[in-house]
C-alpha positions in Angstrom: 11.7 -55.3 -11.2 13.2 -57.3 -8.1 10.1 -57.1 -6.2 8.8 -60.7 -6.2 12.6 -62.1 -6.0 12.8 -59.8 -2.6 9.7 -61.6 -1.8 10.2 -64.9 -2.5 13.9 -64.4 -0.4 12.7 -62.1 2.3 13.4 -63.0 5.9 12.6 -62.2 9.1 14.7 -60.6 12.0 14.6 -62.1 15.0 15.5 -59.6 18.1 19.1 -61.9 18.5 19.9 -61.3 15.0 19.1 -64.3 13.4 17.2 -64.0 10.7 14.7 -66.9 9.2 13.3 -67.2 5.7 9.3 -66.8 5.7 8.9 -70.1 4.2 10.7 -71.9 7.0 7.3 -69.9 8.9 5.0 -72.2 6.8 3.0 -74.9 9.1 0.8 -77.2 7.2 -2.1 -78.6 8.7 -2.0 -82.5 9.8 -3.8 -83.8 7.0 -1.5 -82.1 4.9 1.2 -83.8 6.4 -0.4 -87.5 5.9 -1.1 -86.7 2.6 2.5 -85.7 1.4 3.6 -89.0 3.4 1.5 -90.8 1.3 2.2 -89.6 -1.9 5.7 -90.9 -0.8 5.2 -93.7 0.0 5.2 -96.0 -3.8 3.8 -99.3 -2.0 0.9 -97.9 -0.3 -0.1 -95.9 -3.4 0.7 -98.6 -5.4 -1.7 -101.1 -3.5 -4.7 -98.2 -3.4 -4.2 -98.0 -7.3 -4.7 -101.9 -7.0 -7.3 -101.8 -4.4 -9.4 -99.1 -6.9 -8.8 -101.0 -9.7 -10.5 -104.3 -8.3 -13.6 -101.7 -6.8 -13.9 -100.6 -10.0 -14.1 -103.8 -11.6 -16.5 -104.9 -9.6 -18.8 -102.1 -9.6 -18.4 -102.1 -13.9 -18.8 -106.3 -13.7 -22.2 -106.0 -16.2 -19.7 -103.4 -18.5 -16.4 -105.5 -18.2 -16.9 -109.2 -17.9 -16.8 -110.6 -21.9 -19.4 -113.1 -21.2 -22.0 -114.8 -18.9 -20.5 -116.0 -15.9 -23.6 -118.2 -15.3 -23.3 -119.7 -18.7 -22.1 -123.4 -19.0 -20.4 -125.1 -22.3 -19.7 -128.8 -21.0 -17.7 -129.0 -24.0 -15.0 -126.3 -22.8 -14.9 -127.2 -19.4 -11.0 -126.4 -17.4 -10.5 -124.8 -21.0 -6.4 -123.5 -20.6 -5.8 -120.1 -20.5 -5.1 -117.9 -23.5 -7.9 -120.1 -25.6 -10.2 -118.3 -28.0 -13.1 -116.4 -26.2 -11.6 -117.8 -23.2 -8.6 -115.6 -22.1 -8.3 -117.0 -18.4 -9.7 -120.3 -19.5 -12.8 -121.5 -17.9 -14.1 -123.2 -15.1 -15.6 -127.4 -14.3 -18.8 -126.4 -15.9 -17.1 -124.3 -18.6 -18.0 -121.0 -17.4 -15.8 -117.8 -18.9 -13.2 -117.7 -15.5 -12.4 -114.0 -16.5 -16.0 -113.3 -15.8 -16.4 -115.0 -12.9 -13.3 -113.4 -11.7 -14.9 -109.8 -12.4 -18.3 -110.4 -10.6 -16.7 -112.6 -8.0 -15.3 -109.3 -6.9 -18.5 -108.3 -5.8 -19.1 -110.9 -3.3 -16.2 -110.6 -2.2 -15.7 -107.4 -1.3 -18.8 -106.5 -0.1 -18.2 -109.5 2.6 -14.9 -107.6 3.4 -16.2 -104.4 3.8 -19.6 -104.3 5.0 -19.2 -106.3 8.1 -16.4 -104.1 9.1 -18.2 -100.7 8.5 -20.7 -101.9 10.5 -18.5 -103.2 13.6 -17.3 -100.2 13.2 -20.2 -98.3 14.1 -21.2 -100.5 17.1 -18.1 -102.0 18.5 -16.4 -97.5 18.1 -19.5 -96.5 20.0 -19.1 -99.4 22.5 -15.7 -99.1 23.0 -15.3 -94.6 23.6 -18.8 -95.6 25.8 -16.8 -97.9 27.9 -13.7 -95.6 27.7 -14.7 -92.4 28.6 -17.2 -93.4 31.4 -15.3 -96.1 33.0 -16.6 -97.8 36.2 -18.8 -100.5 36.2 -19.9 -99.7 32.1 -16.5 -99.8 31.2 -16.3 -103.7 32.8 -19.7 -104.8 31.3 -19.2 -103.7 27.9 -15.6 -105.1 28.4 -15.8 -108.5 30.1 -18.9 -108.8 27.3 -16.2 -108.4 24.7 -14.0 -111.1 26.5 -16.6 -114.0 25.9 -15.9 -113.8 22.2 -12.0 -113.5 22.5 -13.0 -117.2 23.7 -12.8 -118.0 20.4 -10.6 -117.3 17.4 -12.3 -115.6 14.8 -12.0 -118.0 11.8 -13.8 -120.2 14.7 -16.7 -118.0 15.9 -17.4 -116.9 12.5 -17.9 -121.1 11.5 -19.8 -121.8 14.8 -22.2 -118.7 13.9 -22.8 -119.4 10.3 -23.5 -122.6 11.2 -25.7 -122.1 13.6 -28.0 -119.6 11.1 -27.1 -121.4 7.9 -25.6 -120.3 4.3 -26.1 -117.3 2.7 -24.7 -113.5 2.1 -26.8 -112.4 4.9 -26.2 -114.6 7.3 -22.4 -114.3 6.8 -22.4 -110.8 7.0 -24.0 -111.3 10.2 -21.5 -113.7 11.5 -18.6 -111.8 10.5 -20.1 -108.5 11.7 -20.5 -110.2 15.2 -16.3 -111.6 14.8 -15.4 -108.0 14.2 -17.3 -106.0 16.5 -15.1 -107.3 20.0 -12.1 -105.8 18.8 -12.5 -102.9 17.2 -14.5 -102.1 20.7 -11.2 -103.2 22.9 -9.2 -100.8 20.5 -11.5 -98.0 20.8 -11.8 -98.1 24.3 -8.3 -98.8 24.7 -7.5 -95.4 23.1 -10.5 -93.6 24.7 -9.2 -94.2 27.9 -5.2 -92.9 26.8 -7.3 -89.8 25.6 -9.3 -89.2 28.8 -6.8 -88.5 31.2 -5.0 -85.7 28.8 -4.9 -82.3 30.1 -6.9 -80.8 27.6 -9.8 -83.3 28.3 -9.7 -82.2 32.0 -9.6 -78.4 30.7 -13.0 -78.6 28.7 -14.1 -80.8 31.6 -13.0 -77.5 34.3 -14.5 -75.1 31.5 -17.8 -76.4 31.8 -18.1 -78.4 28.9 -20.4 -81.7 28.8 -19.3 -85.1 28.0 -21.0 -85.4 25.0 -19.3 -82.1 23.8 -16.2 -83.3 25.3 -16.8 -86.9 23.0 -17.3 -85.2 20.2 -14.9 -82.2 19.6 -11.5 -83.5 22.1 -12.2 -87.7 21.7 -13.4 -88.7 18.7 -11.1 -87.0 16.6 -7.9 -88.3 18.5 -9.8 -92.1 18.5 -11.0 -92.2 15.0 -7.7 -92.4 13.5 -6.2 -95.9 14.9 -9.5 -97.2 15.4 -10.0 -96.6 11.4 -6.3 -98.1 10.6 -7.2 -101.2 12.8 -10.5 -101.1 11.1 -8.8 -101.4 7.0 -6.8 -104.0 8.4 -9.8 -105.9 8.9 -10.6 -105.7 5.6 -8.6 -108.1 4.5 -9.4 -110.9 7.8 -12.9 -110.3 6.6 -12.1 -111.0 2.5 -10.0 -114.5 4.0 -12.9 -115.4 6.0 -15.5 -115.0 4.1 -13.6 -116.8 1.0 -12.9 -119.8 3.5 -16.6 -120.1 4.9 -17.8 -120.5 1.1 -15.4 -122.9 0.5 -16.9 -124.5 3.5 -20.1 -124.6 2.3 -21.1 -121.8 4.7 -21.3 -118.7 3.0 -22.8 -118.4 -0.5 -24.6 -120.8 -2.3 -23.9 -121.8 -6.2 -24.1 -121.2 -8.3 -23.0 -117.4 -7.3 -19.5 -116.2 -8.3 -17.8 -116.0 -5.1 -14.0 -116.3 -5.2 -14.0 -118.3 -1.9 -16.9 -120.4 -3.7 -14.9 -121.0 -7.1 -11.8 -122.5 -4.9 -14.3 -125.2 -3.8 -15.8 -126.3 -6.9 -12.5 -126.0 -8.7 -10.3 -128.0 -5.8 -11.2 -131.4 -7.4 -9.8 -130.6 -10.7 -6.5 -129.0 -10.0 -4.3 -131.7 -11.3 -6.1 -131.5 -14.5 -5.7 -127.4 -14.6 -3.7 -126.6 -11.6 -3.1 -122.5 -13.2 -7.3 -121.9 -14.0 -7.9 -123.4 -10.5 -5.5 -121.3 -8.7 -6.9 -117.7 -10.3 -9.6 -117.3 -7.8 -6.9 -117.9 -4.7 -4.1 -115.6 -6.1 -7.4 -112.7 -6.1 -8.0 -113.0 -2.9 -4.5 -113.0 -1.7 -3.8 -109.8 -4.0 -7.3 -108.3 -2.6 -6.1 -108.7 0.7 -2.1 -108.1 0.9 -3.2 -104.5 -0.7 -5.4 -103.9 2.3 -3.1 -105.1 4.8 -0.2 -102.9 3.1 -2.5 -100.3 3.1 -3.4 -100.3 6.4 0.7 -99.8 7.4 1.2 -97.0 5.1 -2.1 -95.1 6.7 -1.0 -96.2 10.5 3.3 -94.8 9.0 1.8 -91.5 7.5 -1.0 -90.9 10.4 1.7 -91.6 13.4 2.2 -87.7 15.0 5.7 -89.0 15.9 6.3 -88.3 12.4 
């Protein structure tokens, strides 16, 4: 009758006589750990909820949007928001702004994210390259990674697109090349921390070879900042890539592009100040959630914890 109430309560004797519930026993894995940190946390899931919700919307845009966003109506151009068939207004052309909204999304992202996947492929191979072998590759790859901290980003990215010219392609380029220097100084920043631990030099003693020791002792003690710093990014790329389109160096019209829509829409914001303001206040949403994000992940993934 009392069995599983024995269970539940039992404890364990410790020679000393102290005794200590079985659950207190109970060790949950680190993941585990982040995990419950995260799920209390109410901003961070809170701005992933937002962060899915715009993915979403942008992956659905052909489902979602109400209308064309490529379709003009000269006759409802910088219609106010609320009007009939027009429930964010529209645009100088009279183009659905709801619409453009959704599929600008797309653009948007995908210059956010892409270019920061792919530095992080390159500049995380460069950078545990130049950490755990040191020496003379560890100052190449370095002091090549210094000539772009020359410049600021917002800077390098303008001088590159420049120099190749608008277009997606050529601004995922630019921005890839922006990103790649420091996520490599990151990586081998923390490569190098991770090198001189005692369990590195213990596989080392044991036998083991430095790709084995990369693989099963490095990488999974680097991936975790360098992936932190890397969601943080996120957001730098969403800004930059919104300000070289309203430069005139990133997309071309008549794409949706939020970055894009600021342009066209600066020269009418004293005649519809709210409509031309939509596509800035999604890109800052977009990319506050990515930069709160990015604390909550590096609060719930710190071992201190």
């Amino acid at each position: 009758m009392n069995t599983s109430s024995e269970t539940a309560h039992s404890t364990i004797s410790l020679p000393d006589g102290v005794e200590i519930p079985t659950g207190a026993l109970e060790v949950r894995s680190y993941w585990q750990n982040v995990f419950q940190r995260l799920r209390r946390d109410p901003v961070t899931v809170t701005c992933l909820v937002i962060v899915l919700l715009i993915v979403l919307m942008a992956i659905f845009a052909p489902f979602l949007a109400p209308a064309d966003p490529y379709k003009a109506n000269m006759l409802k151009r910088l219609t106010a928001i609320g009007t009939a068939g027009y429930p964010l207004g529209a645009d100088e052309l009279g183009r659905d702004m709801l619409s453009r909204l959704i599929y600008g999304g797309r653009i948007s992202l995908l210059m956010g994210i892409i270019p920061v996947f792919v530095a992080l492929l390159f500049g995380g191979t460069m950078g545990v390259i130049a950490g755990f072998v040191g020496g003379r590759t560890n100052m190449l790859i370095m002091r090549l990674m210094d000539v772009f901290y020359a410049f600021p980003s917002i800077m390098l990215a303008i001088a590159i697109s420049g120099a190749l010219g608008a277009g997606i392609g050529n601004g995922l380029m630019a921005l890839t090349l922006v990103f790649i220097p420091p996520i490599t100084r990151i990586a081998e920043s923390v490569t190098t921390q991770v090198r001189s631990f005692d369990f590195v030099e213990a596989a080392r003693a044991s036998g083991a070879g430095s790709w084995t020791i990369i693989r099963v002792h490095v990488l999974s003690n680097v991936l975790g900042p360098v992936f932190i710093y890397a969601t943080s990014l996120v957001s730098v790329g969403i800004i930059i890539a919104s300000g070289l389109s309203f430069l005139g160096l990133g997309v071309s019209p008549p794409a949706a592009d939020w970055g894009l829509m600021l342009s066209t829409l600066r020269q009418s914001i004293y005649v519809n100040p709210i409509v031309c303001a939509l596509p800035g206040v999604m890109i800052f949403i977009t990319s506050l959630c990515f930069n709160l994000m990015s604390d909550g992940l590096r609060s719930a993934m710190d071992v201190r914890l």
